[in-house]
BATILO-141214 format. One line per 8 residues: number of its first residue (from 0); for each residue x, y, z of C-alpha. Coordinates in pm, whole numbers, plus 32768, in hexadecimal, padded with zeros to 4 digits. Example, Ala and Ser with C-alpha at 12.3 -4.5 7.8 and 13.67 -1.06 7.14 Angstrom:
0> 84CE 7E3E 830C ~ 8557 7F96 82CA;
This chain:
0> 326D E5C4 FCF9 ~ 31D8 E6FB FC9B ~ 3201 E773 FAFF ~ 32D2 E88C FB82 ~ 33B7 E78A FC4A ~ 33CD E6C8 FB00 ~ 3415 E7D9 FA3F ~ 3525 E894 FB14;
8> 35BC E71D FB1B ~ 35E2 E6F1 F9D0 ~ 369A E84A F978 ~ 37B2 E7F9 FA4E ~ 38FD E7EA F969 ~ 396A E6A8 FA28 ~ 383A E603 F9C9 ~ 381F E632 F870;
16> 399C E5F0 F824 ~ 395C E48B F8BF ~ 381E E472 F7D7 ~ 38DF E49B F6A5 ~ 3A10 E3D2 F740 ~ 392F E2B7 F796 ~ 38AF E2E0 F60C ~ 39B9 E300 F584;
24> 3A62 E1BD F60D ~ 391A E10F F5BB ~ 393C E14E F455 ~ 3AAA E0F2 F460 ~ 3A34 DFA0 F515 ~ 3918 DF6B F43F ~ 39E6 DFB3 F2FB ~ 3B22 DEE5 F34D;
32> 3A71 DD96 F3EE ~ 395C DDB3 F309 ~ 3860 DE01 F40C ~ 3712 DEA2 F39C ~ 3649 DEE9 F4AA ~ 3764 DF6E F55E ~ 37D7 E025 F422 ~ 366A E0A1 F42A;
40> 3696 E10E F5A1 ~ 37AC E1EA F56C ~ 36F3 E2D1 F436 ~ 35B4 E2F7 F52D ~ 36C0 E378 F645 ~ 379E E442 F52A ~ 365C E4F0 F4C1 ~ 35CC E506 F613;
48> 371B E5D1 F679 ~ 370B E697 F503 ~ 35B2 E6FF F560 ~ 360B E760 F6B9 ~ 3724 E81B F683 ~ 3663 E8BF F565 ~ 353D E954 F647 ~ 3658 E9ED F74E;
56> 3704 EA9C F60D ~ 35B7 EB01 F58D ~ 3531 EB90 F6ED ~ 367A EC60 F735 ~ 3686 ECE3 F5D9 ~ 34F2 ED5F F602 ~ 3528 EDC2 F75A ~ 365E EEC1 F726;
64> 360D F033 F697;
C-alpha cells in the first residue's frame, strides 16, 4: 500500500470509532482482570485514535477560509 492508501484509510469515521472502541474495551479489560499488557494495549489504541482524530480536526480547521 501506497502512503496515500494508508492515509485515506485511516480518516475513515468507521475506522477510527473501532480504534477507540477496541481501546477503550482494552482498558476496561486490562483494568477489571488486572491485565497489563492488555491494559497497555488499549492506551496505545486510545491515543492512536486521539491523535488521529486530532490531525482530521486540525486539517479541516486550516483548510477552510
Amino acid at each position: 500500500m501506497g502512503l496515500g492508501v494508508k492515509s485515506r484509510l485511516l480518516d475513515k469515521k468507521p475506522l477510527l470509532i473501532l480504534i477507540c472502541v477496541i481501546g477503550i474495551t482494552a482498558l476496561g479489560y486490562g483494568m477489571f482482570k488486572d491485565n497489563d499488557p492488555i491494559f497497555i494495549l488499549g492506551i496505545v489504541f486510545v491515543t492512536g485514535g486521539y491523535l488521529l482524530i486530532r490531525r482530521r480536526l486540525k486539517d479541516s480547521t486550516t483548510n477552510d477560509p
